[in-house]
TIKE-599856 format. One record per residue (C-alpha): residue number from 1; x, y, z. Coordinates in nm, 2 decimals. Layout:
! TIKE-599856
+-----+--------+--------+--------+
:   n :     c1 :     c2 :     c3 :
+-----+--------+--------+--------+
: NUM :      X :      Y :      Z :
...
+-----+--------+--------+--------+
END
This chain:
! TIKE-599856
+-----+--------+--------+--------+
:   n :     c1 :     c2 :     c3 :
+-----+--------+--------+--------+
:   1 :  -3.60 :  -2.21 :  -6.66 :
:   2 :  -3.28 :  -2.39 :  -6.49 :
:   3 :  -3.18 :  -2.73 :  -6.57 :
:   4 :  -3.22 :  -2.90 :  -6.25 :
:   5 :  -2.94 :  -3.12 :  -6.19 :
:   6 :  -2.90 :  -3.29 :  -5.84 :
:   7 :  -2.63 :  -3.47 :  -5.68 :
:   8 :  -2.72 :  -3.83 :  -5.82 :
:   9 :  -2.76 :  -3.62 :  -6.14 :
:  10 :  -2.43 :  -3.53 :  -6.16 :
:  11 :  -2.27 :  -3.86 :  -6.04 :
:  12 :  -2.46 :  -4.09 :  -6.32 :
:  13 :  -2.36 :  -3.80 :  -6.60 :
:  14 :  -2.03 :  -3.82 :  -6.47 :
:  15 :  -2.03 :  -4.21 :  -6.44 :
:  16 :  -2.17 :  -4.20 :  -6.84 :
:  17 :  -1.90 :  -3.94 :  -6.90 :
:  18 :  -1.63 :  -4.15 :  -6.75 :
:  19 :  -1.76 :  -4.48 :  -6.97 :
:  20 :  -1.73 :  -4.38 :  -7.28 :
:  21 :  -1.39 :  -4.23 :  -7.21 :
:  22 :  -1.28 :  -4.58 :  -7.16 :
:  23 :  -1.50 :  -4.74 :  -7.42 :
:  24 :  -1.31 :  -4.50 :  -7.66 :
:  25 :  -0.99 :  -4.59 :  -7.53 :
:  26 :  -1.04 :  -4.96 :  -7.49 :
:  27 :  -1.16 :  -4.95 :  -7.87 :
:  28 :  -0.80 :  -4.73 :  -7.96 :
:  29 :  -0.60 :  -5.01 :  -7.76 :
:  30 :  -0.79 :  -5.27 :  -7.93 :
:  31 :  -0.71 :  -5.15 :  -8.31 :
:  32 :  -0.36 :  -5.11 :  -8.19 :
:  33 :  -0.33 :  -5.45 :  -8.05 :
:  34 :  -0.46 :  -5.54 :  -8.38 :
:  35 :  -0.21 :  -5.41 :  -8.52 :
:  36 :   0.08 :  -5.53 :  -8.34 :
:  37 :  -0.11 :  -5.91 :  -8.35 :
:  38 :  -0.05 :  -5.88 :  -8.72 :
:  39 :   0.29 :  -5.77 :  -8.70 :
:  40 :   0.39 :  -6.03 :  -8.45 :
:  41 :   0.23 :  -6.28 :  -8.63 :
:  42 :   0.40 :  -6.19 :  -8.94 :
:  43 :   0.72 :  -6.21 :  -8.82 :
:  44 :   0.70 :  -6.53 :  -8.66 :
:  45 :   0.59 :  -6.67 :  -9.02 :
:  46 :   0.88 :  -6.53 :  -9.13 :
:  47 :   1.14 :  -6.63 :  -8.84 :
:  48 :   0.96 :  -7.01 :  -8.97 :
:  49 :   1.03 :  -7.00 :  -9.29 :
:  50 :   1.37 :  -6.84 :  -9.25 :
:  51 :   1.45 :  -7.14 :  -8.97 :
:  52 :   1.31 :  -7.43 :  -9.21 :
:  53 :   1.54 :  -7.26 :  -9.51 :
:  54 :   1.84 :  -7.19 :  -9.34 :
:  55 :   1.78 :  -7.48 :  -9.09 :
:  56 :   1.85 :  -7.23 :  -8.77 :
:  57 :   1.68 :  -7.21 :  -8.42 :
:  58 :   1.31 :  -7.06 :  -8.32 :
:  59 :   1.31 :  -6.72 :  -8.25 :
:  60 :   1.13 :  -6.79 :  -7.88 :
:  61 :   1.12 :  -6.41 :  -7.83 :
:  62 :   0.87 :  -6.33 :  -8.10 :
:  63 :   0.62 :  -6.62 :  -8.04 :
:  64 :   0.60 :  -6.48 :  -7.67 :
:  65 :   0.52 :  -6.18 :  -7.79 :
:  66 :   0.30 :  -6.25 :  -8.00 :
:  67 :   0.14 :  -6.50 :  -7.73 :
:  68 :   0.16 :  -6.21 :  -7.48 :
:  69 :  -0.01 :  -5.95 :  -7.71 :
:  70 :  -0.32 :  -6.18 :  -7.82 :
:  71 :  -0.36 :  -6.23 :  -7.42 :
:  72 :  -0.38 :  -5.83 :  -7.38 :
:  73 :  -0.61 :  -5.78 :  -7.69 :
:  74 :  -0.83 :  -6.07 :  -7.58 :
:  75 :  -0.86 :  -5.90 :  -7.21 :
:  76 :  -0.91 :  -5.57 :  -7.37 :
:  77 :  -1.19 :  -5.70 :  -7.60 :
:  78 :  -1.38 :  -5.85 :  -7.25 :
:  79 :  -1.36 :  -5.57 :  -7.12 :
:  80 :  -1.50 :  -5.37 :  -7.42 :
:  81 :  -1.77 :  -5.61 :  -7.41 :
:  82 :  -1.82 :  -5.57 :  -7.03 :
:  83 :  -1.85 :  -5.21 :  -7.01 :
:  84 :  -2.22 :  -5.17 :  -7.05 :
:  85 :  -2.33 :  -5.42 :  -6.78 :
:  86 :  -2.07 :  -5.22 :  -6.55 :
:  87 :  -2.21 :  -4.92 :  -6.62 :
:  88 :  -2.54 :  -5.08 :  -6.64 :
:  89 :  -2.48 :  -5.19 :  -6.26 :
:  90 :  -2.33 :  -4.89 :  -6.12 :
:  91 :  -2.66 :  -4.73 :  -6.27 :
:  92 :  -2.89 :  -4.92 :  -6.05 :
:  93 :  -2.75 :  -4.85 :  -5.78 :
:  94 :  -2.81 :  -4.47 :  -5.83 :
:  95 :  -3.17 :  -4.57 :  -5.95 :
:  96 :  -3.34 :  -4.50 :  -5.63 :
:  97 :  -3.16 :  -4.18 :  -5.52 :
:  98 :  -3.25 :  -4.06 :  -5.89 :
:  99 :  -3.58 :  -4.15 :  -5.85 :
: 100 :  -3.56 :  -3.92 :  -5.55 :
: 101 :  -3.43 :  -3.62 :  -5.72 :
: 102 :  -3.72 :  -3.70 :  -5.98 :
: 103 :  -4.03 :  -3.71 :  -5.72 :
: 104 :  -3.87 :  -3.37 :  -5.56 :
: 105 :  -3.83 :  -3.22 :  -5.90 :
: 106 :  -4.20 :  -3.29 :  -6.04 :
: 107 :  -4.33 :  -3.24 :  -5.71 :
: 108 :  -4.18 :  -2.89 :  -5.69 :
: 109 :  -4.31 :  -2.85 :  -6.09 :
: 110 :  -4.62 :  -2.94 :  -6.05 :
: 111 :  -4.69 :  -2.72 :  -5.74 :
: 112 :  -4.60 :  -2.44 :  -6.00 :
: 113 :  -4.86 :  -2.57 :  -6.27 :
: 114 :  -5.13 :  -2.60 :  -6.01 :
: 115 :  -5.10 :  -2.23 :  -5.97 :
: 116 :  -5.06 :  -2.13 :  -6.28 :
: 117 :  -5.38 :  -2.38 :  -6.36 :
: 118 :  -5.55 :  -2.19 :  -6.07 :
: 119 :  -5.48 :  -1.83 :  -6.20 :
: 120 :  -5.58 :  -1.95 :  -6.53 :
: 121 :  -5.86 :  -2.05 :  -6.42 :
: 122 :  -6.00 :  -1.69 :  -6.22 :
: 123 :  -5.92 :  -1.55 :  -6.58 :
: 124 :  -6.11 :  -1.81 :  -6.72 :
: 125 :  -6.40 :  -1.76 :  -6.49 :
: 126 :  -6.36 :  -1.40 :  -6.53 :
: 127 :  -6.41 :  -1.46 :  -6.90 :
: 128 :  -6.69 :  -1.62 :  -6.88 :
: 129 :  -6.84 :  -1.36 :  -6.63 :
: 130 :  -6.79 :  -1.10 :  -6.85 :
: 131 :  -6.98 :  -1.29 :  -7.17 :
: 132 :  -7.23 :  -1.34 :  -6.91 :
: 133 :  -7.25 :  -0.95 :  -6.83 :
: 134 :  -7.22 :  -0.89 :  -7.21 :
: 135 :  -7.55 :  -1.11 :  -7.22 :
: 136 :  -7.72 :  -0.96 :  -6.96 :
: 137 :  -7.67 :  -0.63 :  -7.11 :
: 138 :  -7.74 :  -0.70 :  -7.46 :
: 139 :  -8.10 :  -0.80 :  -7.33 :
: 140 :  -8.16 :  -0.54 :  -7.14 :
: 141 :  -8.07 :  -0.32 :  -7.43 :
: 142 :  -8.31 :  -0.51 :  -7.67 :
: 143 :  -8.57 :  -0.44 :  -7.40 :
: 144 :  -8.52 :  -0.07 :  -7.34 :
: 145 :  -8.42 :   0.01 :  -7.72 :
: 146 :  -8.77 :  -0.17 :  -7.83 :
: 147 :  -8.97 :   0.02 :  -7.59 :
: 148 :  -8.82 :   0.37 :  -7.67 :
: 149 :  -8.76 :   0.36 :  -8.03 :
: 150 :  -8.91 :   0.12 :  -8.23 :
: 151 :  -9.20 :   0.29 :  -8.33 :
: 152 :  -9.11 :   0.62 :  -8.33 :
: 153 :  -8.74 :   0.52 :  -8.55 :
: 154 :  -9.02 :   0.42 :  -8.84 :
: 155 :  -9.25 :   0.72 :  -8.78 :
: 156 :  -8.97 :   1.01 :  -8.85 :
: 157 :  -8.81 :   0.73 :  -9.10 :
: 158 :  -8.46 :   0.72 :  -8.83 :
: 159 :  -8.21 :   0.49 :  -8.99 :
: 160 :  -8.10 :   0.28 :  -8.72 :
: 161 :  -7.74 :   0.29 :  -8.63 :
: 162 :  -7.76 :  -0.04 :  -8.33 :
: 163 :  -7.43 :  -0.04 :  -8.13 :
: 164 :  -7.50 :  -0.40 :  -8.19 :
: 165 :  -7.35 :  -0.38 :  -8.49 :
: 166 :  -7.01 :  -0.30 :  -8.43 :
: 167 :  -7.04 :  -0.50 :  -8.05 :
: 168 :  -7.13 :  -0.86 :  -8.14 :
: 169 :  -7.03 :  -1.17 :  -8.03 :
: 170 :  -7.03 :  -1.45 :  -8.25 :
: 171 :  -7.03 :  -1.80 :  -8.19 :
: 172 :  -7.03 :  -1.95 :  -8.53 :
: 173 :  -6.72 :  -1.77 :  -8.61 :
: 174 :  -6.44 :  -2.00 :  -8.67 :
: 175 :  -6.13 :  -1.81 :  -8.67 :
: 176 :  -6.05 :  -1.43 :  -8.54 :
: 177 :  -6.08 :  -1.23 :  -8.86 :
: 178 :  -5.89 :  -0.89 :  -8.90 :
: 179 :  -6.15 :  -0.66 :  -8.99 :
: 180 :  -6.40 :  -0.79 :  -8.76 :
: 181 :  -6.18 :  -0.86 :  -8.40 :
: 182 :  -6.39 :  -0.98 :  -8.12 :
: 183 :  -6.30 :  -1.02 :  -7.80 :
: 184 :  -6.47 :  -1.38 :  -7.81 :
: 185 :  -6.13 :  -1.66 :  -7.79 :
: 186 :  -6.15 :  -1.89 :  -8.12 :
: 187 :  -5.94 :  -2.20 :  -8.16 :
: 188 :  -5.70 :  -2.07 :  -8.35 :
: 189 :  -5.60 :  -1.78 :  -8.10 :
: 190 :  -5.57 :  -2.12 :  -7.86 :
: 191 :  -5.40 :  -2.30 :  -8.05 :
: 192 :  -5.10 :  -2.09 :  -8.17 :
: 193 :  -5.09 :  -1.99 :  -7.80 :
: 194 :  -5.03 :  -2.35 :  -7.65 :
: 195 :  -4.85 :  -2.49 :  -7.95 :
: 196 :  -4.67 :  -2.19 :  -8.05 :
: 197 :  -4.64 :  -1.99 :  -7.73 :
: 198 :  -4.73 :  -1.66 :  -7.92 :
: 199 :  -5.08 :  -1.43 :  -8.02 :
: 200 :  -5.23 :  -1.52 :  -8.38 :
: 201 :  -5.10 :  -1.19 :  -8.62 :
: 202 :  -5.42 :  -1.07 :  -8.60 :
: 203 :  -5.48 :  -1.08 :  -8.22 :
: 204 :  -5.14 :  -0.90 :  -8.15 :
: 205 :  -5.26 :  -0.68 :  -8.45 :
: 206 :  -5.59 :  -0.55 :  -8.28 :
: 207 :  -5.49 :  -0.59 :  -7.91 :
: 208 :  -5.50 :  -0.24 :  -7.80 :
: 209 :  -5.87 :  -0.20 :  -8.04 :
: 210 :  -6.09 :  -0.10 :  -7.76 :
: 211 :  -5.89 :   0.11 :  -7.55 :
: 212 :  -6.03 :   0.41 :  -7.54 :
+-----+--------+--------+--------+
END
């Protein structure tokens, strides 16, 4: 299945995308301004002492530099600390036409599961039908077989071979058994169907058992 991505889709990725560009580089200027801070700083310590020991003038230059640079890293660190409410904000703005994109999305989804719920379904009911017409038949049988054979089976000593025996349907089982497949569905032919999207070994084993 496609990833749906729609208009306001792409401009919020994009808007993320184009955050944490400049998160990243507003964190790189930061360490460098660092850097240079120290430096500066250092060498106005040392333009200090060098002025108190050999009783010369200030080097102006390097405390406005050093002035300058703390102003740029303190700008860059507001704006490193800004950057999720802006991005927070330009969000919100693209909440609604988002929410759009959602509602048509699920809308168009869930028009897909309600069919494939509705197909399911027939093949449930169809199921069911057939357990019904397996029931239906199974009586009859009892009916007819008792009436036609159960005396005369014990008077000529017939060993009865039922088709019952190899066509039963068991609710008690727990688990579809290798050996002795049914056609009934057991919970854990279900259940490695909707967790694991695939047939149990021993269904896709047997699956093609009564083909003729």
């Amino acid at each position: 299945m496609a990833l749906f991505k729609g208009d306001a889709i792409k401009r919020v990725n994009k808007l993320l995308d184009k955050g944490e560009k400049r998160r990243t580089k507003l964190q790189e200027n930061i360490e460098k301004l660092q850097e240079d801070v120290n430096l500066l700083y250092q060498a106005v310590q040392d333009d200090f002492n060098e002025a108190i020991l050999e009783d010369k003038e200030l080097n102006k230059k390097l405390q406005s530099d050093l002035d300058k640079v703390r102003g740029e890293l303190q700008t860059t660190q507001f704006q490193l600390s800004q950057i999720d409410a802006v991005i927070q904000s330009e969000m919100e703005k693209q909440k609604d036409a988002i929410d759009e994109e959602r509602k048509d999305y699920v809308k168009d989804k869930g028009e897909e599961f309600r069919e494939l719920f509705h197909e399911m379904n027939d093949l449930k009911l169809a199921y069911l039908n057939k357990v019904i017409e397996y029931t239906e038949k199974k009586k009859a049988y009892n009916s007819n077989y008792s009436r036609t054979f159960r005396d005369i089976e014990k008077r000529v000593g017939l060993t009865r071979r039922d088709p019952r025996d190899d066509f039963k349907l068991n609710l008690n089982q727990r688990y579809q058994m290798d050996g002795h497949y049914s056609p009934m569905m057991y919970n854990d032919e279900l259940r490695d169907a909707l967790m694991d999207g695939k047939l149990t070994f021993v269904t896709n084993k047997n699956k093609d058992t009564f083909k003729k």
